[in-house]
N, C-alpha and C positions, 0 to 999 in steps of 0.2 A: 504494500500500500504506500510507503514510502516512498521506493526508488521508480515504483513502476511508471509515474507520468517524468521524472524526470529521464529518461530512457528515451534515446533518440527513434525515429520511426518514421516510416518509410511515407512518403506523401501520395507520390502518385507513380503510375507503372513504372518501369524500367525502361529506359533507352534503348538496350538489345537484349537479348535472348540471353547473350553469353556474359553480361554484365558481372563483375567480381563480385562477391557477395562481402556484406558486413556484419556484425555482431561484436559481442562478447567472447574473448577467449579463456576459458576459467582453465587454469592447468593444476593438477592436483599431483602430489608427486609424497612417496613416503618419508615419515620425518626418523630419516636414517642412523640418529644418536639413540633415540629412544627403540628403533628394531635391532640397534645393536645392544643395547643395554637388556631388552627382554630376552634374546640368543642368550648373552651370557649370564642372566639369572639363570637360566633356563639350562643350560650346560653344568654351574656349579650345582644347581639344586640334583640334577641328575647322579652327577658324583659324588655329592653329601650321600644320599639314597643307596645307590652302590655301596659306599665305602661301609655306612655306618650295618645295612643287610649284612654286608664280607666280616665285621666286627662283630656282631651280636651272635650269628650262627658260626660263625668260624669257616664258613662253607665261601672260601676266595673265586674258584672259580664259578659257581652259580653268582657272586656278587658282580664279578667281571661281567657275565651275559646280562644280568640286568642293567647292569651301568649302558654296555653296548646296546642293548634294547631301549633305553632313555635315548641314548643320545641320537639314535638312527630315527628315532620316529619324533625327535624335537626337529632335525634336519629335514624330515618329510613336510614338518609344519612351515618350518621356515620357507622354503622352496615354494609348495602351495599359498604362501601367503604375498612371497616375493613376485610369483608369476600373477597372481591378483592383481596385483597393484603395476604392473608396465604391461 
């Protein structure tokens, strides 16, 4: 309601057919401190998980596959999140 009458607009036809068009260009683009910043919560919290599992039960190599199962399916997110956004 605001901006909508101050927004320029078109008066009458166009001159040709193939005339340049105009508008708004809004460009949205990811704010890349903060997707880096959630990766590496997101990496240490997996290795916290890992470490402290390989600590409790003593059981190192099951801690290891879950550490790798965190980390490979944080990478899957990041990926699908990356290719969202370009």
């Amino acid at each position: 309601m605001i901006w909508g009458p101050r927004l320029p607009r078109k008066l009458g036809p166009s001159l040709t057919s193939m005339a340049p068009a105009w508008g708004i260009h809004l460009e949205e683009r990811p704010d890349w401190p903060l997707f880096a910043a959630v990766n590496f919560i997101s990496l240490v919290t997996s290795g916290a998980v890992a470490g402290i599992y390989s600590w409790k039960t003593k059981d190192t190599p099951t801690g290891v596959a879950i550490g790798a199962w965190l980390t490979a399916v944080q990478t899957m997110g990041v990926t699908a999140v990356f290719f969202w956004w370009t």
